[in-house]
C-alpha positions in Angstrom: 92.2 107.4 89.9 94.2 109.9 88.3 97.7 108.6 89.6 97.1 105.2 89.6 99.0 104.5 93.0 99.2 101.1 94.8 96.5 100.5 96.6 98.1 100.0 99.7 99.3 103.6 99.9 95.7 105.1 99.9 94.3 105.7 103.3 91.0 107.1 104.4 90.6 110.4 105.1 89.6 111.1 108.8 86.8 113.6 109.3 87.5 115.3 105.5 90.2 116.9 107.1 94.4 115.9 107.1 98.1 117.7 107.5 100.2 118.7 104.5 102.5 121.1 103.2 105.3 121.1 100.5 108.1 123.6 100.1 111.6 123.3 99.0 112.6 123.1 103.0 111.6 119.7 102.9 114.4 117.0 102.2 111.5 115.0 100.2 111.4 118.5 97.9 110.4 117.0 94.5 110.4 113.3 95.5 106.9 112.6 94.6 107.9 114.2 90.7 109.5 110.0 89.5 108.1 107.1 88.3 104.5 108.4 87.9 102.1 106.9 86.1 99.4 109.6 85.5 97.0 109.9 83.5 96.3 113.5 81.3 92.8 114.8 81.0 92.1 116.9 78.2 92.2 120.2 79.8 95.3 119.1 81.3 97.2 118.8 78.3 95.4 122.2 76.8 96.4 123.8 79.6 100.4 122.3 78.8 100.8 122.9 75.8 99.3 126.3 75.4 101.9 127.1 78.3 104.9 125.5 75.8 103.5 127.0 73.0 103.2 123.9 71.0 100.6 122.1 69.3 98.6 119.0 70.1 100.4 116.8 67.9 104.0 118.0 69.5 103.0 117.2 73.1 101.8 113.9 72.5 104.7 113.1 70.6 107.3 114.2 73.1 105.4 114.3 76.1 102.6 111.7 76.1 102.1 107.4 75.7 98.7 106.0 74.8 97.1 103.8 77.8 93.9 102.0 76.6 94.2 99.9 80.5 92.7 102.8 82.7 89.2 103.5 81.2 88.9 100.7 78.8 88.0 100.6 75.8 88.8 104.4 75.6 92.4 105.7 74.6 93.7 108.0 77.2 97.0 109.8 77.1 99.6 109.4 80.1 102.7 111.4 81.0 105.6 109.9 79.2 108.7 110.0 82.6 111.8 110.7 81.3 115.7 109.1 81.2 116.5 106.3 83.2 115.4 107.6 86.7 111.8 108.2 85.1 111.5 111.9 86.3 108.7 114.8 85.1 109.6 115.9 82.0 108.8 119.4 83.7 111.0 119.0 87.0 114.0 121.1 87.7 116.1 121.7 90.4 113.9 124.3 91.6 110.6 122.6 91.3 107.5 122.7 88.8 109.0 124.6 85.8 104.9 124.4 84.9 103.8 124.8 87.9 100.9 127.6 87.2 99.4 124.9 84.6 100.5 121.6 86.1 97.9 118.4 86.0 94.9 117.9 87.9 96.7 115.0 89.7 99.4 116.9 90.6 97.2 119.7 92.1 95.3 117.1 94.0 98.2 114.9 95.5 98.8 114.1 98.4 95.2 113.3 97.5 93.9 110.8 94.8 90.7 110.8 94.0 88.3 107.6 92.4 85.8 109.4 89.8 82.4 107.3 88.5 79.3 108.8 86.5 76.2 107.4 87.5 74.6 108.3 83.8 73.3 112.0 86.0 76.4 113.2 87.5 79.9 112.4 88.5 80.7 110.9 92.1 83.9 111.4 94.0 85.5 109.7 96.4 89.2 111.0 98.1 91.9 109.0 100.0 95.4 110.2 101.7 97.9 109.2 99.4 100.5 108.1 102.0 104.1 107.3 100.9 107.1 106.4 102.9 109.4 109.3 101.3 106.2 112.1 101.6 107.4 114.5 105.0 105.0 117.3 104.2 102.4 114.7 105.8 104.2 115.6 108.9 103.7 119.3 108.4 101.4 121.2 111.3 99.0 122.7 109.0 95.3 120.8 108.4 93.3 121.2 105.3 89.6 120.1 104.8 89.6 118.4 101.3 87.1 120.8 99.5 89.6 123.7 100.7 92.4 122.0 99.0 91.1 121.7 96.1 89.9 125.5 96.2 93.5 126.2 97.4 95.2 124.1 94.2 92.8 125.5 91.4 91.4 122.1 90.5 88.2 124.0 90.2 88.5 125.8 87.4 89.9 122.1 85.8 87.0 120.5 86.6 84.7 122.2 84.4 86.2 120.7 82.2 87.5 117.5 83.6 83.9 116.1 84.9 82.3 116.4 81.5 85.2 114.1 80.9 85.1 111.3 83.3 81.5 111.7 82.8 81.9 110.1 79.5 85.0 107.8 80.5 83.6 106.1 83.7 79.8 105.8 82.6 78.1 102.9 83.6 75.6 103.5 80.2 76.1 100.9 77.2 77.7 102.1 73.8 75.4 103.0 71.1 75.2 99.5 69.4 76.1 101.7 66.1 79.6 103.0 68.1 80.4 99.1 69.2 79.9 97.7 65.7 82.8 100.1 64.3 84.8 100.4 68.1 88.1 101.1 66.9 87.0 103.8 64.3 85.1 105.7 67.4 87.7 105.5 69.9 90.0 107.4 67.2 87.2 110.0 67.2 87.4 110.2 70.7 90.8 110.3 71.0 90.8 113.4 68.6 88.0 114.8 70.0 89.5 114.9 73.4 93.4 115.5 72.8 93.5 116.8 69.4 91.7 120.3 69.4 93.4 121.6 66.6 92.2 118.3 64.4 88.3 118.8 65.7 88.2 122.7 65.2 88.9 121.7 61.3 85.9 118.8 61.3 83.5 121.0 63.8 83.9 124.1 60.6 83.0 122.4 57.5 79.5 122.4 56.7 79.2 118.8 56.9 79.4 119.2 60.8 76.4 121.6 61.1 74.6 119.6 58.7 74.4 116.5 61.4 74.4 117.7 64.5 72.2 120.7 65.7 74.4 123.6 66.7 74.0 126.6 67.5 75.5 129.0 64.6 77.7 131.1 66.5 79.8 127.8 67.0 80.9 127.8 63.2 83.5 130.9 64.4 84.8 129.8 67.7 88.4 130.8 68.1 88.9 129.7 72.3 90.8 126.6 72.8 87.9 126.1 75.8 85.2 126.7 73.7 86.2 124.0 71.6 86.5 121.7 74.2 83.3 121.9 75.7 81.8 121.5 72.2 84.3 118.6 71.9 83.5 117.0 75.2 79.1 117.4 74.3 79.9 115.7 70.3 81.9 113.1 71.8 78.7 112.1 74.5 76.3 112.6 72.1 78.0 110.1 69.1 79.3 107.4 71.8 75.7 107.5 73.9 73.1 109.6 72.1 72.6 112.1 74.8 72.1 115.8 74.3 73.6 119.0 76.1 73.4 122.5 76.2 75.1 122.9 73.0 74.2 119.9 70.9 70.4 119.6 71.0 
C-alpha cells in the first residue's frame, strides 16, 4: 500500500463506485500534501527527475530516504517531507508544482491500493482513503474506480509499476544463490530499479551480453523506459530465475 496510511482510515469501497473532487475551492486545498509517508516506484522517480532535469543520484539525495520496512528484505526509496511541518518537497501555494509527473499514489488518492503477485500476475485490492481534513469526499460527482484511474493516468505508470510489485510482493522463494549473498543483491536491485543511469553502464559492456541472453538491439538503447523494462526483466530473472520477453 503505496501511502502507507493508518489502517483505520481505509474504508471499503461500495459497489466500485464513490464521490470526490479536488480543486483549489476547497478549504482542505493541499492538506493531504504533509506528513506522507509514500513510497516511490521506479517509474515514479524516472518520471521526477526527468521533469527536474536531474540525475538519479541527485533525487535520491535531495529528494528520497531508503525504507527496507515496506517490502522487506528489498530497499525501496520514499519521499523525503520537508522542514518542520513535513510538507511535499513539490507543494506550492498553488498546488502540484509536478503535477503532470506526480507519483502513482498521489494519482490514486483518495484511493490506496494493496498490491500482491501471485508468482502469474499482480492482484489489486482498493479502499477509500477517508481522512477527517479530506472535503472533496463531500463533492457531488461519483467515480467508478477503474475510471479514476483512467482519469489520473496511472495507466500508463503501471506498465511499469506491476512488473515492479511483481517482483516486490512475490510470494516465490529467493534463489538460494541470491539469499546466500542478500545484501550484495539487494544493492543490485536497488540500482537496477532507481539508478538507471548506473545499470545502462553494466547492461553495455560485453560482459552483460555474455550472461544473459539479449536481444542485440538492446546493446544501443538510449530511452530511459527501455532501460527500465530491461531493468525490471534482469532484476526477476537474477533474484528468481524466471524469464521474459526480453531475457530468454
Amino acid at each position: 500500500m503505496n501511502m502507507n496510511m493508518d489502517m483505520r482510515n481505509l474504508f471499503p469501497i461500495e459497489e466500485g463506485k464513490f464521490n470526490f473532487m479536488c480543486h483549489k475551492g476547497l478549504p482542505c486545498f493541499t492538506k493531504c500534501c504533509f506528513n506522507l509517508n509514500l513510497i516511490l516506484t521506479p517509474y515514479d522517480v524516472l518520471r521526477i527527475r526527468k521533469r527536474l532535469n536531474i540525475d538519479s543520484n541527485t533525487f535520491i539525495d535531495t529528494y528520497a530516504d531508503i525504507d527496507m520496512e515496506e517490502y522487506p528484505p528489498f530497499p525501496v526509496l520514499k519521499l523525503r517531507m520537508m522542514d518542520k511541518d513535513k510538507r511535499c518537497p513539490f507543494l506550492t501555494k498553488e498546488g502540484c508544482s509536478i503535477y503532470e509527473d506526480r507519483p502513482t499514489a498521489c494519482r490514486l488518492y483518495p484511493l490506496a491500493r494493496a498490491s500482491t503477485s501471485t508468482g502469474k500476475e499482480v492482484k489489486e485490492r482498493f479502499f477509500l482513503i477517508k481522512e477527517d481534513h479530506c472535503l472533496g469526499l463531500k463533492e457531488n460527482k461519483q467515480w467508478e474506480i477503474k475510471e479514476w484511474i483512467r482519469h489520473e493516468g496511472v495507466e500508463e505508470y503501471d506498465k511499469f509499476n506491476f512488473p515492479w510489485f511483481e517482483i516486490v510482493t512475490s510470494s516465490d522463494e529467493l534463489l538460494p544463490a541470491v539469499k546466500d549473498n542478500l545484501f550484495k543483491n539487494m544493492k543490485a536491485f536497488f540500482m537496477a530499479s532507481y539508478n538507471l543511469e548506473s545499470f545502462k553502464k553494466y547492461i553495455l559492456t560485453d560482459k552483460f551480453f555474455k550472461i544473459y541472453n539479449v536481444p542485440e538491439q538492446y546493446r544501443n538503447i538510449s530511452e530511459d523506459t527501455d532501460v527500465l523494462s530491461l531493468s525490471l526483466e534482469w532484476i526477476r530473472f537474477v533474484l528468481y530465475g524466471k524469464k521474459g520477453n526480453i531475457i530468454s
